[in-house]
BAROFI-90375 format. One record per residue (C-alpha): residue number from 1; z, x, y; residue in three letters. Coordinates in Angstrom, 2 decimals, m for minus. Layout:
// BAROFI-90375
+-----+---------+---------+---------+------+
: seq :       z :       x :       y : type :
+-----+---------+---------+---------+------+
: NUM :       Z :       X :       Y :  ALA :
...
+-----+---------+---------+---------+------+
//
This chain:
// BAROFI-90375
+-----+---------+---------+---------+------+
: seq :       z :       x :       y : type :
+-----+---------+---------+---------+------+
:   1 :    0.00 :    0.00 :    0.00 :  UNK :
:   2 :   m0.66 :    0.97 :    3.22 :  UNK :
:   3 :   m0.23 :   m0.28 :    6.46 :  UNK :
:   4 :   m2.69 :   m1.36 :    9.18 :  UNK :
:   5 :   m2.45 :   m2.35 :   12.62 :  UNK :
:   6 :    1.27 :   m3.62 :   11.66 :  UNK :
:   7 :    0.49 :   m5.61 :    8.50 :  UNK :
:   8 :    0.98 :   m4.34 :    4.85 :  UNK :
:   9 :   m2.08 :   m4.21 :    2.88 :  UNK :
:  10 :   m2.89 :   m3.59 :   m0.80 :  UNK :
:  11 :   m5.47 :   m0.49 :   m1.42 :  UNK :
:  12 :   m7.90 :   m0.37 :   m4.23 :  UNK :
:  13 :   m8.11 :    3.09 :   m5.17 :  UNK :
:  14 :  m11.57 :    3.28 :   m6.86 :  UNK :
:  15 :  m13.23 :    6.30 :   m7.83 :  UNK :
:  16 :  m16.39 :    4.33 :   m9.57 :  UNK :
:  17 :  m17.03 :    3.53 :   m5.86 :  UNK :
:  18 :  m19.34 :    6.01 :   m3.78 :  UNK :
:  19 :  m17.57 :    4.61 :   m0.34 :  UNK :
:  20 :  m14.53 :    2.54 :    1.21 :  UNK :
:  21 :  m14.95 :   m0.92 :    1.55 :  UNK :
:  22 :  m13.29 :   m3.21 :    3.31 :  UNK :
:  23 :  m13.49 :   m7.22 :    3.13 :  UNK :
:  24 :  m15.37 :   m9.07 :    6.31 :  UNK :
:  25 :  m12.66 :  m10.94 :    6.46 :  UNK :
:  26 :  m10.04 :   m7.96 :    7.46 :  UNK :
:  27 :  m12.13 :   m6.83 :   10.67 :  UNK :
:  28 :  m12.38 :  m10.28 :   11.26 :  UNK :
:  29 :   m8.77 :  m10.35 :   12.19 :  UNK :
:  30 :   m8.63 :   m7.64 :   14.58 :  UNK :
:  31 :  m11.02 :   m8.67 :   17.60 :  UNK :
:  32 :  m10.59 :   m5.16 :   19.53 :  UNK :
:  33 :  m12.22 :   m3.15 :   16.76 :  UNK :
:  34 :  m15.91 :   m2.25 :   17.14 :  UNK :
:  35 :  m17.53 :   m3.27 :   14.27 :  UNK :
:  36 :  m21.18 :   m1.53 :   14.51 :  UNK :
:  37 :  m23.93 :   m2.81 :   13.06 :  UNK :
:  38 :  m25.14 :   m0.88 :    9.41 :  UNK :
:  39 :  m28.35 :    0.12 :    7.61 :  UNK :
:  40 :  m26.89 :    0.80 :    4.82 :  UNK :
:  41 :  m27.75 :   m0.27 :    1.49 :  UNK :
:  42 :  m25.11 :   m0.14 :   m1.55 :  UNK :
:  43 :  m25.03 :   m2.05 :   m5.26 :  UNK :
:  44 :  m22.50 :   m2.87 :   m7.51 :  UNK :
:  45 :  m22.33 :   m1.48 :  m11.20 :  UNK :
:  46 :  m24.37 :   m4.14 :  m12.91 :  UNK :
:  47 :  m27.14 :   m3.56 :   m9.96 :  UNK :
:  48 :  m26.92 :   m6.10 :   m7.15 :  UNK :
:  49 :  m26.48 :   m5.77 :   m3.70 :  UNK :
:  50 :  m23.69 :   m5.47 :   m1.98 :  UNK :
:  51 :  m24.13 :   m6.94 :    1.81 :  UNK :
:  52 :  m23.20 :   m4.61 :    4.66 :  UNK :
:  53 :  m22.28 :   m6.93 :    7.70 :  UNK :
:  54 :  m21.27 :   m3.43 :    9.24 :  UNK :
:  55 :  m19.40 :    0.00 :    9.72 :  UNK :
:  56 :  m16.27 :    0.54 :   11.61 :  UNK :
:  57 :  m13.02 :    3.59 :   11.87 :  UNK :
:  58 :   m9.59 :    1.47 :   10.14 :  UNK :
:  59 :   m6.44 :    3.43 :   11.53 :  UNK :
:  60 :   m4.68 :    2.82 :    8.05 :  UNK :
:  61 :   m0.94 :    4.18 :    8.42 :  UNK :
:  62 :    0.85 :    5.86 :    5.67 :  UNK :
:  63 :    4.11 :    6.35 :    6.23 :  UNK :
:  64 :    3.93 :    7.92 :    9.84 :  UNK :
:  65 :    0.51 :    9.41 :    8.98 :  UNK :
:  66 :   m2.49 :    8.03 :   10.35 :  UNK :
:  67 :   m5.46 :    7.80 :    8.32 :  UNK :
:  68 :   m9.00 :    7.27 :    9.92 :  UNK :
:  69 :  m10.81 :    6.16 :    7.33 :  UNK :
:  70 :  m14.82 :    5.21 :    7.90 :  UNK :
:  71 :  m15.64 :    1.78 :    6.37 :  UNK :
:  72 :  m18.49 :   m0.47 :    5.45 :  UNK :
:  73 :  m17.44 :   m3.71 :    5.64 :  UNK :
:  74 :  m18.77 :   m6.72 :    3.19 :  UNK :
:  75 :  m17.97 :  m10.33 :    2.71 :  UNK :
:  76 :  m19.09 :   m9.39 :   m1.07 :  UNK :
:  77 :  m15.04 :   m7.47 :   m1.31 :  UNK :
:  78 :  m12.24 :   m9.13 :   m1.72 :  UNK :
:  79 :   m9.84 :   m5.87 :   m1.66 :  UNK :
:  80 :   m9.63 :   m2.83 :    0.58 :  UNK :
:  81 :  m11.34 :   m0.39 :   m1.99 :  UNK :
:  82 :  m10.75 :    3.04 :   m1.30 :  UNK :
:  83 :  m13.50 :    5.53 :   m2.76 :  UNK :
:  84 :  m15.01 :    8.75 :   m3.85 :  UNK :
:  85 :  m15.80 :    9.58 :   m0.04 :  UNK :
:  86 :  m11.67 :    8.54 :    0.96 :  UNK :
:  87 :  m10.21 :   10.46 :   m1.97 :  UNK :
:  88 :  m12.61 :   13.88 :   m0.84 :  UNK :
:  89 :  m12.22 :   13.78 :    2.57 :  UNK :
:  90 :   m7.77 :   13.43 :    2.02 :  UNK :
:  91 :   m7.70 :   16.20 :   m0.77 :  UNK :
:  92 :   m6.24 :   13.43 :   m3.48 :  UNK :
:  93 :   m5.51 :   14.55 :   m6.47 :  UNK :
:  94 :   m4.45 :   11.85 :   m8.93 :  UNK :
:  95 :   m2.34 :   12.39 :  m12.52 :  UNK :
:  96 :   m3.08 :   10.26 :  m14.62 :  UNK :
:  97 :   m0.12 :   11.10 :  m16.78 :  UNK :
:  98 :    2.15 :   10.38 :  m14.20 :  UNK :
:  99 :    0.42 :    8.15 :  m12.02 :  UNK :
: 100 :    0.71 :    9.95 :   m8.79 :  UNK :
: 101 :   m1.58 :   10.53 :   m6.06 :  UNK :
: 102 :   m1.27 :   13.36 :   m4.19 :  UNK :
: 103 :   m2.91 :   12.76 :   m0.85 :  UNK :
: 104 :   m3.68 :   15.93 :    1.67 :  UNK :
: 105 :   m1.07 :   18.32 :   m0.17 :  UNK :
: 106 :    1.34 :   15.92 :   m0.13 :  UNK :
: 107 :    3.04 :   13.56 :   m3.29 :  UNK :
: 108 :    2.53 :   10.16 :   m1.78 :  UNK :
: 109 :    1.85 :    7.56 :   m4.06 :  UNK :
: 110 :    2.79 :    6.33 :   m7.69 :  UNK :
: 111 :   m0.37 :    4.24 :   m8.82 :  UNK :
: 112 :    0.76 :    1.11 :  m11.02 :  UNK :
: 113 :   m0.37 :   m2.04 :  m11.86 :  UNK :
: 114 :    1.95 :   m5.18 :  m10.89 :  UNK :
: 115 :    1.28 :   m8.31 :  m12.15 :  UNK :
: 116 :   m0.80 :   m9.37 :  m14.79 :  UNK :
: 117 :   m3.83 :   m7.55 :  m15.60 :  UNK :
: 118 :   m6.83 :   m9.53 :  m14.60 :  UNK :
: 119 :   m9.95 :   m8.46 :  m16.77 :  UNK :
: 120 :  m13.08 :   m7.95 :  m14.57 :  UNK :
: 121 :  m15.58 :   m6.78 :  m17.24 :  UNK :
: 122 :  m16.81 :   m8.55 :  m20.31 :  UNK :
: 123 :  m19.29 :   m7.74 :  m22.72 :  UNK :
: 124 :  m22.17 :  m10.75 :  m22.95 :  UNK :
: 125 :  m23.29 :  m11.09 :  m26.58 :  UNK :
: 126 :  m26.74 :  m11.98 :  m25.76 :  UNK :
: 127 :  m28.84 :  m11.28 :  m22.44 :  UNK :
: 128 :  m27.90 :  m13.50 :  m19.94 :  UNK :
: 129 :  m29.63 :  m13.53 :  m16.43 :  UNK :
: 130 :  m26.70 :  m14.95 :  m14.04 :  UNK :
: 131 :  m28.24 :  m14.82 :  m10.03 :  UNK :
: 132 :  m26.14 :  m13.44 :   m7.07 :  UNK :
: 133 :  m22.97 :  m15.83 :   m6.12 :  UNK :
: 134 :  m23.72 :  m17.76 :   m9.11 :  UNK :
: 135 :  m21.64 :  m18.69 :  m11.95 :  UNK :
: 136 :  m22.70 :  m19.70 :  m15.59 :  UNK :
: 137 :  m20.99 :  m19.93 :  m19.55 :  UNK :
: 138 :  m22.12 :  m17.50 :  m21.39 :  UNK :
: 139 :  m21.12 :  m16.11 :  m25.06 :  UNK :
: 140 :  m18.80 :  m12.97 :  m24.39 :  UNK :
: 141 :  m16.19 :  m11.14 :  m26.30 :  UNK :
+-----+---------+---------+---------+------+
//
């Protein structure tokens, strides 16, 4: 968890994902940031498009550290998601064994899951063709 502009809020920490993203819906709530617009183009793991509504600098805090931290920002994200380009640019190191996260030379963070575990991935037992923002029953295990 970190903390930004005053409010708690939960981190992703994703290294399957090139970039940080950040849900439209965040920058929505805090009218003084500039929010540019973006060219860029990014997909998901099973190959569709992620939108870009734009690109901004998040002051996340934590602690009494402040990180800048570049963002795209989608309405396709429902988390922060912290990635690849976060975790290189702060030094992390993460132990699995241990779950820590050592951010810029220093022991920050224990990594856990609370909660229930919510499954994300399933494996379809026949091809299925399911369009963008779409839902559909399909055979899975």
């Amino acid at each position: 968890m970190m903390t930004l502009m005053g409010k708690v809020v939960p981190c992703l920490v994703d290294s399957g994902c090139d970039v940080t993203i950040v849900p439209k819906n965040l920058t929505d709530r805090y009218k003084t940031l500039d929010v540019r617009a973006s060219t860029r183009l990014i997909w998901a793991a099973n190959n569709t498009s992620i939108q870009i509504n734009g690109e901004t600098e998040l002051p996340f805090m934590l602690g009494k550290r402040c990180l800048w931290t570049p963002v795209l920002v989608s309405e396709d994200v429902k988390e922060i998601m912290l990635g690849i380009d976060w975790l290189e640019h702060h030094k992390c190191i993460w132990d699995f064994c241990t779950g820590h996260l050592t951010i810029d030379g220093q022991e920050t963070v224990t990594l856990r899951c609370r909660g229930h575990f919510r499954c994300q991935r399933v494996l379809a037992q026949e091809y299925q063709e399911i369009p963008p923002r779409s839902q559909k029953d399909v055979l899975a295990r």
